[in-house]
N, CA, C and O of each residue as an XYZ file, in Angstrom:
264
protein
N     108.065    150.378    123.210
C     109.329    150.630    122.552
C     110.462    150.161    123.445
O     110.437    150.431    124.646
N     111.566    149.392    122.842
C     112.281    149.200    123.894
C     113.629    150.122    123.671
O     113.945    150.539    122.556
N     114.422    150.403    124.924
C     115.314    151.154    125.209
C     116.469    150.448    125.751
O     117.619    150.748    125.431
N     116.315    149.954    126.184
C     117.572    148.880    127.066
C     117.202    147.408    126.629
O     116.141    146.897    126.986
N     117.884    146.921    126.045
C     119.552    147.285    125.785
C     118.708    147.683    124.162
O     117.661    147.321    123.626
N     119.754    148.546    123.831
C     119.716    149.819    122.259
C     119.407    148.429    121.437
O     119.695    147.261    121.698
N     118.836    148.918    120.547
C     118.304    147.536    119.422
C     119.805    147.879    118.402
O     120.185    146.893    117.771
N     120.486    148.923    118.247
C     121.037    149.249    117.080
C     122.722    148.214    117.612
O     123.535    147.610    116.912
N     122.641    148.434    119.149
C     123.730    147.544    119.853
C     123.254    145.567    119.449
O     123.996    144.702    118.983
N     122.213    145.489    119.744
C     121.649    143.954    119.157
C     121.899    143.379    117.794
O     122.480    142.402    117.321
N     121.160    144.482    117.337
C     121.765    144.312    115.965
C     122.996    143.960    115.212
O     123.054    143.243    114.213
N     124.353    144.795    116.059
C     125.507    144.792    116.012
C     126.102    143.431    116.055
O     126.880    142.914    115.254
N     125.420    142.797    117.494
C     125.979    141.835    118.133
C     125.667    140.118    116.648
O     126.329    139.113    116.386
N     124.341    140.694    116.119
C     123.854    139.562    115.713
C     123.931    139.438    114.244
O     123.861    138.368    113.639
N     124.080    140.597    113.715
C     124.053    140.529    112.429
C     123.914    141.525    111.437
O     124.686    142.312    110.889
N     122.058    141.125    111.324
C     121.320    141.738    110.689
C     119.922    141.693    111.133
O     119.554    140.534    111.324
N     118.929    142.678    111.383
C     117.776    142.894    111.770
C     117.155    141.364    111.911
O     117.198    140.617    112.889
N     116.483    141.120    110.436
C     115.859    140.006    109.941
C     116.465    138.763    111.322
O     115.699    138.246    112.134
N     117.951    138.523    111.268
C     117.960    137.532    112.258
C     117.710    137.862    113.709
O     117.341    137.069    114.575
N     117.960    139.123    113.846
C     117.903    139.448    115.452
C     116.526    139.302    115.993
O     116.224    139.059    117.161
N     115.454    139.549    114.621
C     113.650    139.377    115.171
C     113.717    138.026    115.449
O     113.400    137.648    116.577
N     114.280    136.785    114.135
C     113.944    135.956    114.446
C     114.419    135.286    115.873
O     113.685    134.599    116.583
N     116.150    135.704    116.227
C     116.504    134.959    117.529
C     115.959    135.173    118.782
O     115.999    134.293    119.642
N     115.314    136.550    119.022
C     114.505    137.126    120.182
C     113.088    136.143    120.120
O     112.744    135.323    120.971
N     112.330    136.516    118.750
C     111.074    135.600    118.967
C     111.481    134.104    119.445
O     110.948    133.657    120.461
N     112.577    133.198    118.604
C     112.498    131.862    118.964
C     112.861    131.902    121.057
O     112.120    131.283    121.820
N     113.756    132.512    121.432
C     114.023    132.362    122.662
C     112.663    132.997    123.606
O     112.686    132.782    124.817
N     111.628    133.690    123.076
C     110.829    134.209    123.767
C     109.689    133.241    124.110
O     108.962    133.324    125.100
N     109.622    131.964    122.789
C     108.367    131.191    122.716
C     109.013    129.975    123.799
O     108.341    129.209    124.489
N     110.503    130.049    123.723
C     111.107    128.657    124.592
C     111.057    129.494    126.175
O     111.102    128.817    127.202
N     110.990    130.548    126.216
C     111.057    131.057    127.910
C     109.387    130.830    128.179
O     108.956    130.332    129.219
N     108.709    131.189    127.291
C     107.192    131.272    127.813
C     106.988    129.715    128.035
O     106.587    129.263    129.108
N     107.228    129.107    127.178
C     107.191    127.572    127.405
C     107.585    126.420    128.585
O     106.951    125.471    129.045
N     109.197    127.064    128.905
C     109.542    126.078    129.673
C     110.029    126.917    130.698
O     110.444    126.273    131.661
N     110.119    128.182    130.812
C     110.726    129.127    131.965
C     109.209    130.203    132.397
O     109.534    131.305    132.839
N     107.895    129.984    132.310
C     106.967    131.207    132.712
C     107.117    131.198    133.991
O     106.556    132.167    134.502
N     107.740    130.380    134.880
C     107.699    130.600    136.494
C     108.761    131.738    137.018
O     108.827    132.569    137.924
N     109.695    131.202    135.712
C     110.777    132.583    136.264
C     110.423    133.267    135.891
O     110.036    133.916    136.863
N     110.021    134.105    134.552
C     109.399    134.880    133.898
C     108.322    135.705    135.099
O     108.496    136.848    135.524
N     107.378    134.914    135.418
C     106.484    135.418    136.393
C     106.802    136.112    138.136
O     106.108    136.903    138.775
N     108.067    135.463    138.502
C     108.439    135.679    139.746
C     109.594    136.492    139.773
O     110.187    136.591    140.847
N     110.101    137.210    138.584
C     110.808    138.106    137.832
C     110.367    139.160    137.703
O     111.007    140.199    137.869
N     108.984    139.071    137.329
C     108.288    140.319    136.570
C     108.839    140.701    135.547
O     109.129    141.889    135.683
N     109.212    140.220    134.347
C     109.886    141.090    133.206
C     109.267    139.743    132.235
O     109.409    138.535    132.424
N     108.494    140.521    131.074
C     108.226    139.871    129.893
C     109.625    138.780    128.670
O     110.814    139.074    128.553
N     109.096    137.909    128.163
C     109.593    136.933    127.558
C     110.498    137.644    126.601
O     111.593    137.213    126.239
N     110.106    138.448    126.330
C     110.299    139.191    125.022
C     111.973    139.960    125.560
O     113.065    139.855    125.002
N     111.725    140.464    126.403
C     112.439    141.594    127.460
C     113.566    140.753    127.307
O     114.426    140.819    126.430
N     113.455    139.768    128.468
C     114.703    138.757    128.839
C     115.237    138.089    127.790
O     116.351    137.696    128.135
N     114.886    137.629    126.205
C     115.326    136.720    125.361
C     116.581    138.353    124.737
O     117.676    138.037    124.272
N     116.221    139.863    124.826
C     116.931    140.684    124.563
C     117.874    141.195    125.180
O     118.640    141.916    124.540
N     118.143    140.936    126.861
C     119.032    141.157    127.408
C     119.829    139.544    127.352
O     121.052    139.488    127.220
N     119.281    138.727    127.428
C     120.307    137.405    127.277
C     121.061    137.426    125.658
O     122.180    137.130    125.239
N     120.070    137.828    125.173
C     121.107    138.214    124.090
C     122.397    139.560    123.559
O     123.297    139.721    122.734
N     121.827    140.153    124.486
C     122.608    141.713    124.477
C     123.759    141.083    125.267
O     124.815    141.474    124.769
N     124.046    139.977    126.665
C     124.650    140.000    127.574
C     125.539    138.801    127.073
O     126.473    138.376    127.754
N     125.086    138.105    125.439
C     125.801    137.233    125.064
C     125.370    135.535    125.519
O     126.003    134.515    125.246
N     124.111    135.664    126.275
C     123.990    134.396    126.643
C     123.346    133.609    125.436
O     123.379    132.381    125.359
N     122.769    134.418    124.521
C     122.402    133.609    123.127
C     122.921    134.289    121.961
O     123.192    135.482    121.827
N     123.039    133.057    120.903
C     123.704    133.223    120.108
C     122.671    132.658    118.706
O     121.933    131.675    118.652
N     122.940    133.606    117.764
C     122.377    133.338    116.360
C     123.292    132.235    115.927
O     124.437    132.292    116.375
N     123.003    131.298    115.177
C     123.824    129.974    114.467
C     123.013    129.884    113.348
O     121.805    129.654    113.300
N     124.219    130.199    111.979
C     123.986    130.075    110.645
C     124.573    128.344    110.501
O     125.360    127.638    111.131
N     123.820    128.205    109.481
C     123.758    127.158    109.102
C     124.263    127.287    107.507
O     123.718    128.315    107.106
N     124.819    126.884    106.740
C     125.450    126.382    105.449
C     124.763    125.634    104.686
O     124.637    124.465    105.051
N     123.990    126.143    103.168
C     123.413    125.290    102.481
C     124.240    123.954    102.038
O     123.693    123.088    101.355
């Protein structure tokens, strides 16, 4: 379960649920991908860090316009 940072604060920041799963998963598959060294010499899961970079504003959801 995560606690830090509050999901209901994430949420806030991003939208709506639905996008906040999707922006955490996409940044989690690009950290495991091209960042597992930091990830590993960090100690804190993909998942973890794509939610504080986003809690801290370093990522951002981008809608797109049909």
């Amino acid at each position: 379960m995560m606690i830090d940072p509050p999901i209901d604060k994430l949420v806030d920041k991003v939208g709506c649920k639905y996008a906040l799963v999707c922006l955490i998963t996409k940044r989690a598959r690009y950290l495991l991908d091209k960042k597992a060294e930091m990830l590993e010499a960090e100690n804190i899961r993909a998942v973890s860090c794509a939610a504080y970079e986003t809690y801290e504003g370093k990522v951002e959801a981008r809608y797109e316009d049909d």
